[in-house]
N, C-alpha and C positions, 0 to 999 in steps of 0.2 A: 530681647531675651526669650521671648514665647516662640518664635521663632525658631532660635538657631538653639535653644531648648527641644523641640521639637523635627529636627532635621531627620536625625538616624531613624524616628518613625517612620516617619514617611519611607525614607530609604529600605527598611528592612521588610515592607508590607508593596515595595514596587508591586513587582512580579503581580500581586492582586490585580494590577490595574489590567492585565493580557488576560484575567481568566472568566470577564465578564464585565458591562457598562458598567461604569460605578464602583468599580471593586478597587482597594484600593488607594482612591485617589485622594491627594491633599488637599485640605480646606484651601479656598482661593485666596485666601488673604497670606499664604504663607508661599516664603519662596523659596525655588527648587534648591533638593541636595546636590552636598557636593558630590564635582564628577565621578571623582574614586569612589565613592562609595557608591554611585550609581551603575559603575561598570561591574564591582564588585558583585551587586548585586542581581544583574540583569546577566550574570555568568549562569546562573543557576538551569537554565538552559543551554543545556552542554554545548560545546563547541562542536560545528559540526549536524548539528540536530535541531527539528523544528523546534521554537519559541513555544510557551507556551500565550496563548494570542487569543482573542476575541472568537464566540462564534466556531466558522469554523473548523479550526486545530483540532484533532480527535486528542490529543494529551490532556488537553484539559477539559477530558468529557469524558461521561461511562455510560455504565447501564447500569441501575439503582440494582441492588441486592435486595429483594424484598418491603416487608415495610417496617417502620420506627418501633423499636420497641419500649414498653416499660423501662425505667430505670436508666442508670447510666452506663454507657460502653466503657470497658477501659481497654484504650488504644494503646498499644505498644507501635515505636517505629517498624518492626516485623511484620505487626498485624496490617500496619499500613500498607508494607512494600506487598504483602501477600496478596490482599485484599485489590491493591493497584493493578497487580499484575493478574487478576481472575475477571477484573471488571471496568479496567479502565478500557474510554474505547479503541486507543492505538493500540491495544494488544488484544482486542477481540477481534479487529478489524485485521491485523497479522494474522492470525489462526486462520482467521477465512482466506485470506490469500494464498496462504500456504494449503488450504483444500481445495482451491478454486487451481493453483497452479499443479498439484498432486492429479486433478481429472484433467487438466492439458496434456500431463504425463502419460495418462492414462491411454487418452484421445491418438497420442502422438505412436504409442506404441502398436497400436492398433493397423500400422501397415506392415509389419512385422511376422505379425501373428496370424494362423487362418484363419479365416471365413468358413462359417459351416450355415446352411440356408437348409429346409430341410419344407418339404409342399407336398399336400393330397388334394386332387381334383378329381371330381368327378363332372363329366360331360356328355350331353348328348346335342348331337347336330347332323347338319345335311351339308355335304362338301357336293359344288359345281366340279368333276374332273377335268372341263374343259379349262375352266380357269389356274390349273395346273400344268397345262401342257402336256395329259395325256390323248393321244389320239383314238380315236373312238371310230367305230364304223356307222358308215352315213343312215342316219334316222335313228339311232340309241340315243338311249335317254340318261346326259349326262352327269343326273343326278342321285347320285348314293346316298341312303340312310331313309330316314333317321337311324340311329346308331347310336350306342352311348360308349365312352373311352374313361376307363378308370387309372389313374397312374399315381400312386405315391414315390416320393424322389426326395433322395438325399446329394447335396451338391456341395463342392470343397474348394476352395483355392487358396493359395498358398503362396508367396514369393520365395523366390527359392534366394535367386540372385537380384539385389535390389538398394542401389547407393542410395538413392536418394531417400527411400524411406530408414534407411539405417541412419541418413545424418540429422531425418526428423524427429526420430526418436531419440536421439543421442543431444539434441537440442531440447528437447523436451523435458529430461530428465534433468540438466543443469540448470535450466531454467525452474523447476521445479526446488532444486540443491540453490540456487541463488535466492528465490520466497521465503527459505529456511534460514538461511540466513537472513535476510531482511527481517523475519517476524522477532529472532534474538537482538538483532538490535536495536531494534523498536522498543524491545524488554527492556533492553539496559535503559534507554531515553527516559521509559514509566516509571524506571528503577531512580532516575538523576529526579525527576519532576514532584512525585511523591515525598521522596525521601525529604528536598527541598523545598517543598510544602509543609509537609510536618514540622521540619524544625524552625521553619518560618513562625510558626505557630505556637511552638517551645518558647524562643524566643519573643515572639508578644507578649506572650504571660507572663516573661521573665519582665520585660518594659514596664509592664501593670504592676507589679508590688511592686518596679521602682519606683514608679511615678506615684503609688501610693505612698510609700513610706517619705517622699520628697513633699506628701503634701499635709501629712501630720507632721513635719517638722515646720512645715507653713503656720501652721494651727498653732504649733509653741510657741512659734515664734510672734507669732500677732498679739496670742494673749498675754505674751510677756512685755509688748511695748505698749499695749493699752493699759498696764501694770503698774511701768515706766512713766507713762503721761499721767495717769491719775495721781502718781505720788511727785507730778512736777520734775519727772529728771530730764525727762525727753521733749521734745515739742511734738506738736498734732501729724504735721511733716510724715515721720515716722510711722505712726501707727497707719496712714495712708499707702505707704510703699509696702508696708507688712502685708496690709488687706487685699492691695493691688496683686502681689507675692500669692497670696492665699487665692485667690481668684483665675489666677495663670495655673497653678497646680491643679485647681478643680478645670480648668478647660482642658488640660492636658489627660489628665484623667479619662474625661469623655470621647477624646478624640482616640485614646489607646483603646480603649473598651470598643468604642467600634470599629475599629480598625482589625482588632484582634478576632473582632464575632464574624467580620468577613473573611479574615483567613482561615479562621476552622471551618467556613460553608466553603470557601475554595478548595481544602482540603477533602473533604468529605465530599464534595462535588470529583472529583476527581479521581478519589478509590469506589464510588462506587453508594458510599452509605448515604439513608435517606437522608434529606435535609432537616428534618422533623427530627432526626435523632440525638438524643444527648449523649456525650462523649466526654471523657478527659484524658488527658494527653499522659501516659504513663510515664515514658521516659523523658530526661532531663538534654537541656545540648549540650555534649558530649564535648571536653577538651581534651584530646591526646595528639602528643607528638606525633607526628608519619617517621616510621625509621626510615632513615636518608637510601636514597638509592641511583646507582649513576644513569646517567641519559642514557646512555648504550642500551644499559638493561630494561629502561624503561620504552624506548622505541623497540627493541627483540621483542616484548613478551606482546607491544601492541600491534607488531605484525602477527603477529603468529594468533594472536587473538581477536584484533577487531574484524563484528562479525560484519562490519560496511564493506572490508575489505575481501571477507569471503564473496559476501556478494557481489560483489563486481567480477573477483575470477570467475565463479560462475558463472557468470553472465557473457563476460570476455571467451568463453567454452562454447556455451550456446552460439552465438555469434559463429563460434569459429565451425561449429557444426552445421551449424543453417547454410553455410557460407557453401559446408557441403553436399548439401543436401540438394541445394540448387543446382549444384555441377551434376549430381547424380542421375536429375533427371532431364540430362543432355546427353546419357548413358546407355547402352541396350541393357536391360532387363529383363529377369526368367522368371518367369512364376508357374506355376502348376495346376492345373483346372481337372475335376472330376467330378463324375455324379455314378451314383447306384441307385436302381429302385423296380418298382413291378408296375404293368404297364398291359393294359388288358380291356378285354369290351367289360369284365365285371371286377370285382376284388379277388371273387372268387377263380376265376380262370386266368389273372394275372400272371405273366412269369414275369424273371428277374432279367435285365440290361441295365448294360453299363457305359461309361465313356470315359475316356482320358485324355491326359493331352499336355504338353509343355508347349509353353507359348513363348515365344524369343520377341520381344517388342523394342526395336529399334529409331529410335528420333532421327526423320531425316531433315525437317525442317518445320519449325514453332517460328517463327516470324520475328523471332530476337525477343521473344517474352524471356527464355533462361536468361540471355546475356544481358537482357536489362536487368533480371532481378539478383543475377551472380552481381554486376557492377554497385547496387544498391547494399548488395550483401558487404561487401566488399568494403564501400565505404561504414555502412556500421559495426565495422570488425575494427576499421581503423580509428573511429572514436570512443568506442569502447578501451583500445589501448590509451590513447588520449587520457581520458577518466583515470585510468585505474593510476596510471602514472600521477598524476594530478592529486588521487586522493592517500599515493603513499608521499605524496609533498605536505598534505593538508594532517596528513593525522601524525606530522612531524613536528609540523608547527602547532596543532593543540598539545601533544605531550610537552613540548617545550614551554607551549603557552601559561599550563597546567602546573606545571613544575614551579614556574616563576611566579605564579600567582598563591601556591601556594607557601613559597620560604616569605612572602611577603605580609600574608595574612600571619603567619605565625609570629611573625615582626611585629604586624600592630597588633596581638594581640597582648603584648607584652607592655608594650608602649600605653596602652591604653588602662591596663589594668594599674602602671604607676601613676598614671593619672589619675583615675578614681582613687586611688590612695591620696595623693598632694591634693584634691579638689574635697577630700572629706578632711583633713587634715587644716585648709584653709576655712574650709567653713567653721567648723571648732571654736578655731581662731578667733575668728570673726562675731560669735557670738561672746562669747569670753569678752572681746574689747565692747562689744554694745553693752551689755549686762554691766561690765565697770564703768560704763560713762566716756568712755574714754574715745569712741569716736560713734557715728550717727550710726541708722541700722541700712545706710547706702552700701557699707562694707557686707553687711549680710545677703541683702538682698543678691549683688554679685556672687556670690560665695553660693549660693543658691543655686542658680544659672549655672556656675561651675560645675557643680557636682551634677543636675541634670544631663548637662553636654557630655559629660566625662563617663555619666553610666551610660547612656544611650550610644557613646561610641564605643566603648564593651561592648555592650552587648549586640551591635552588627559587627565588629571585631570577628568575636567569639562567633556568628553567624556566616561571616566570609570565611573562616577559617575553614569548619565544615561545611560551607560551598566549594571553595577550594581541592578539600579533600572529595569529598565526590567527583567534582570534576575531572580530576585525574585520574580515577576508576573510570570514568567515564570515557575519559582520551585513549587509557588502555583496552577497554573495555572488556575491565571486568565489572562494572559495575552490578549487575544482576546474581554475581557468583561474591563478590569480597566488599560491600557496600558497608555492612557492619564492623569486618575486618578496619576496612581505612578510616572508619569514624571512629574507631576505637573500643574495639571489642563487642558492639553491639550483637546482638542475637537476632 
């Protein structure tokens, strides 16, 4: 009974077990949930997107916000998801990609644009005329100077006509457009992982008054048959299964309370707040219907929205511009070279020259460096196609996936909550016939166990439900923009 009493704990604190040793995990003596409820739960990392894992997974890491203060935080799921998204570390680590790809951008455009170089020297020296190849008459003294030369110069160049820097900038810039995408849907992942943290944690608390209230009804129940024995109605028997009763509810107890003090430190490990900090959990888990909606509309709106999918077109762009980028420079090429400036033995008696000039730079032969790296281009042009086709396969089957796991969760959530009704209805029962005499307190004891099993699967019910509903914001990916929306009005 302690056991299979105790199953959906474990089940609804899984995920604990990926966000650090020890986090988590069931006492050894108990054995594993069952499998649906373990799949149910191990969804909570969206489909399609890293786990939250051991180490090192940046979703389940941040950068602490400061330090703990006085008094108690009170957390809203909002303040979560906001807090997630400023300081969890896969969305700090996004922003930097997206600056680190922004100066690739940068980098890349820069053969585009002119060059301006701008130099003052001044110099004095002895030039050998001989060593230039002027002819001199027999016994002159080939040596001129000392002398000093001042020259300030401004120099420019330019490409005028230039494939291959056009296809690297034009790679550059979607490669840059594909980081951007990448960093929003990294959002959405901190958006699924927090959010599914927090109510992870909702739900603990909710486990703990049960397991509370299951265990002052132990306490009645004891000292009602030690009540029983002393006025001779019951035998010893009895009051041992009661105590034994009362003893299972105080371990269970213990086991939620730590169970639950590690998902609030996984939590707060994960938006960011210190660990030292006290918190409580504002909002409750949320039960609302998802108004129904067809597959069709639900695959449109998550092309047209997941940003995994921008990113690959992006990406598939780049490619396709590298691809020209490398033909470009098997190309002739024009660019433009010029300089102006003063040029004299002082500053002061300098005059002004200048130079110009267009340059035609034509490739007669690179030893097969372009055609090797056009053929390399070429093949990751054609697995980039590969990919993207694959991930409009893949984000067909998470929305489908999403879809059916959620009409399912809503199913047991319904099933489960008649349960807890018939499992408080028989316990009732069941003290009623022990109080009359009318049968032993073995009927209680079961009747006990029941209502245990029956709330603990509420309430991962009620917790897959809203994993469920995330997760399909998440297959769409809106989940950074409609997370509250799908949970059901949240703010």
């Amino acid at each position: 009974m302690h056991t299979r009493a105790r199953s959906t704990l474990v089940a609804i604190t899984c995920l604990a077990c990926s966000a650090g040793p020890g986090i988590g995990t069931a006492p050894a003596q108990e054995a594993p949930f069952p499998r649906e409820t373990r799949r149910d739960l191990q969804a909570a990392s969206s489909p399609g997107t890293a786990t939250i894992r051991t180490g090192a997974n940046p979703f389940a890491g941040s950068v602490r916000a400061g330090q703990p203060t006085s008094g108690t935080l009170r957390l809203t799921l909002a303040d979560a998801l906001s807090r997630g998204l400023a300081h969890n570390l896969a969305a700090i680590l996004g922003r930097h990609a997206v600056d680190a790809a922004n100066g690739t951008r940068t980098a890349a455009m820069s053969g585009l644009l002119p060059t301006v170089m701008g130099r003052i020297s001044e110099t004095r020296q002895k030039v050998n005329l001989e060593a230039y190849g002027f002819p001199l008459p027999a016994g002159a003294n080939p040596i001129v100077g000392p002398f000093d030369v001042f020259d300030a110069r401004l120099s420019v160049s330019q490409a005028l006509v230039d494939l291959g820097a056009i296809g690297t900038a034009r790679a550059g810039a979607r490669m840059a457009a594909a980081a951007e995408a990448s960093n929003a849907d990294a959002r959405d992942t901190v958006v699924l992982t927090c959010a599914g943290l927090y109510l992870r944690a909702v739900i603990g608390a909710g486990l703990i008054d049960a397991v509370r209230a299951q265990l002052r009804t132990a306490e009645t129940l004891h000292a009602r048959a030690l009540t029983m024995k002393a006025a001779g109605v019951v035998p010893g028997i009895d009051v041992l299964r009661a105590e034994y009763q009362l003893q299972v509810q105080k371990q269970r107890l213990i086991v939620a309370e730590n169970e639950v003090a590690k998902q609030r430190l996984a939590l707060a490990r994960a938006i960011g707040l210190p660990m030292a900090q006290e918190f409580e959990l504002a909002d409750a888990a949320p039960y609302a219907t998802l108004a129904e909606r067809s597959i069709d509309d639900l695959l449109a709106e998550a092309y047209a929205k997941r940003s995994d999918l921008k990113a690959a077109a992006a990406r598939l762009e780049a490619a396709e511009a590298n691809r020209q980028a490398i033909l470009g420079e098997a190309l002739p090429s024009l660019r433009f070279a010029g300089e102006f400036g003063d040029i004299g033995r002082t500053a002061g008696t300098s005059k002004a020259t200048y130079a110009a000039a267009v340059q035609l730079r034509v490739p007669l032969f690179q030893g097969g460096r372009v055609r090797g790296r056009f053929q390399q281009a070429a093949a990751g042009l054609a697995a980039e196609r590969a990919e993207i086709e694959d991930l409009r396969g893949r984000i067909e089957y998470e929305v489908r996936a999403a879809q059916l796991d959620l009409a399912a969760a809503e199913d047991r959530v319904g099933v489960a909550g008649r349960g807890v009704d018939l499992a408080d209805q028989q316990l009732v029962q069941a003290q009623d016939r022990f109080a009359a005499g009318v049968t032993n307190n073995l009927e209680v004891v079961q009747a006990q166990e029941a209502v245990a099993a029956a709330n603990d699967s509420y309430l991962a019910a009620r917790y897959a439900h809203n994993l469920a509903k995330l997760s399909l914001a998440r297959a769409v990916g809106v989940a950074e923009e409609s997370a509250g929306e799908y949970l059901g009005g949240l703010k």
